[in-house]
N, C-alpha and C positions, 0 to 999 in steps of 0.2 A: 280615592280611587273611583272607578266607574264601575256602576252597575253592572257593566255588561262591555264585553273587550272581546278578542282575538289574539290568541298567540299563537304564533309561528310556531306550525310541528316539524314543516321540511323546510327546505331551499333549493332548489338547482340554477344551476348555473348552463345558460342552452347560447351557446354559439350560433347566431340566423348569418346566414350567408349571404340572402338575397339583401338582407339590412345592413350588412355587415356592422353588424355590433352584438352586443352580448345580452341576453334577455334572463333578467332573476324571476324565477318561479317561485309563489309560496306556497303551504300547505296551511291552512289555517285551521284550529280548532277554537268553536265558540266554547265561549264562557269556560276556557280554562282557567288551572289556577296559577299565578304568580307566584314564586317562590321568595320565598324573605330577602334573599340577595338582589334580587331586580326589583323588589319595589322599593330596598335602601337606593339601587341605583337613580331610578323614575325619580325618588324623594331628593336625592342629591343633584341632578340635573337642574330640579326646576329650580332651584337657589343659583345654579350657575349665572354671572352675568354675562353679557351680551358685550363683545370687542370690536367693532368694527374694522378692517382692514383692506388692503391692494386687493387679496383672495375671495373676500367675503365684504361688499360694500355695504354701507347703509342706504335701507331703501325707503327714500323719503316723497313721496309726491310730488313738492316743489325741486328739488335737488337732480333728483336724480327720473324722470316721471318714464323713461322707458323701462326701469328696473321695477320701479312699481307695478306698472301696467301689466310687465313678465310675472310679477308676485300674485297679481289677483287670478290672472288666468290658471295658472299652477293652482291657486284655493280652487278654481272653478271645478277643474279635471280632477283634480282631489277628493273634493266631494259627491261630485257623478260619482266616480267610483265607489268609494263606500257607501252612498245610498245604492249601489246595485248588491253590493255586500250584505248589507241591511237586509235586502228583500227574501 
């Protein structure tokens, strides 16, 4: 497990109009604790294998390289975001 995490205290659910779509709010508490059943969960996950399918393609560089290119960008804004987290 990590040093150091964030768990979710709240959530809301905020309907934006001018976006029309639907925006998830978190509450975050650092370095809470995990309880026994979420980190069998966490531990059970990571053993899950990977299915490729129509819903969920594989994203391979040569194969598929517009899916990949979407995959790095998403790491990109991903971790902006938790490095402002971080701060």
């Amino acid at each position: 497990m990590p040093d150091k995490f964030f768990k979710m205290d709240a959530m809301d659910f905020i309907w934006d109009e001018e976006k029309n779509r639907m925006e998830i709010r978190y509450q975050l508490k650092e370095d809470a604790k995990l309880t026994e059943e979420q980190i069998r969960e966490i531990e059970a996950a990571r053993n899950c294998s990977y299915v490729a399918d129509d819903d969920c393609p594989e994203i391979d560089p040569e194969k598929t390289p517009e899916l990949y290119e979407g995959f790095l960008k998403s790491l990109g804004e991903r971790n902006r975001k938790l490095s402002k987290l971080a701060l």
